[in-house]
C-alpha positions in Angstrom: -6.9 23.3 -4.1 -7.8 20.1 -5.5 -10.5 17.4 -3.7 -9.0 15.0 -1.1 -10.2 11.8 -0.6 -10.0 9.7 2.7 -9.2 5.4 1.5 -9.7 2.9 4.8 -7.5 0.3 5.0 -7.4 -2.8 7.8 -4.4 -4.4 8.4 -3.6 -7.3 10.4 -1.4 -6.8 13.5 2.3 -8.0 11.4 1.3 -5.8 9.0 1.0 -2.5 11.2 4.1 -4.0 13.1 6.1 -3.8 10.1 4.1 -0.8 8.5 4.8 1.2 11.8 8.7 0.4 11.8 9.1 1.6 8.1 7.3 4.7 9.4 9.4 5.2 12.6 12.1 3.9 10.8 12.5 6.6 8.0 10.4 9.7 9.9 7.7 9.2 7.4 3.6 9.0 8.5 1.8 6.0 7.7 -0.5 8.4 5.5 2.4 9.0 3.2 3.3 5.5 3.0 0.4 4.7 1.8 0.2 7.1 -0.6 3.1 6.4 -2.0 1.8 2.7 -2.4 -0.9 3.6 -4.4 0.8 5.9 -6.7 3.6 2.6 -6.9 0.5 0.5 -7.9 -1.5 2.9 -10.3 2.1 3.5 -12.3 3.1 0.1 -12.1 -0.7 -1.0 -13.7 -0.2 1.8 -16.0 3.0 1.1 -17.5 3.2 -3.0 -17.4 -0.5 -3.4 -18.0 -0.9 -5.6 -14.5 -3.9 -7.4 -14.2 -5.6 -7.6 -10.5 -5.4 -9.2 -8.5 -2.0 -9.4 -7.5 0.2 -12.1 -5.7 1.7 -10.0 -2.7 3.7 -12.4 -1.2 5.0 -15.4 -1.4 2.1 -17.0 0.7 0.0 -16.1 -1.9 -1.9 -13.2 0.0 -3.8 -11.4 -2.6 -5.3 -7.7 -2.8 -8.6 -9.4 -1.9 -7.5 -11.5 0.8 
């Protein structure tokens, strides 16, 4: 079995309100959502050659922010 890893993430209160409705929403866990974030990201940087940091929203949050 391969190595897991454990990633931290803090979110703001709107985005675990909207994180936890997705969830609830489609009887996923959070855990898988965010896995499946990250393996969105890595392919997407992968195969269109994105440069970081990214513009996740139109009020110009960023990865960083």
């Amino acid at each position: 079995m391969a190595a897991k890893h454990r990633v931290t993430v803090n979110l703001d209160d709107r985005e675990y309100q909207e994180l936890s409705a997705l969830s609830d929403r489609h009887r996923v866990s959070l855990a898988w959502l965010g896995r499946q974030a990250i393996i969105d990201l890595l392919e997407r940087c992968e195969s269109e050659g994105l440069q970081l940091p990214l513009t996740l929203s139109p009020e110009g949050r960023t990865a960083g922010s």
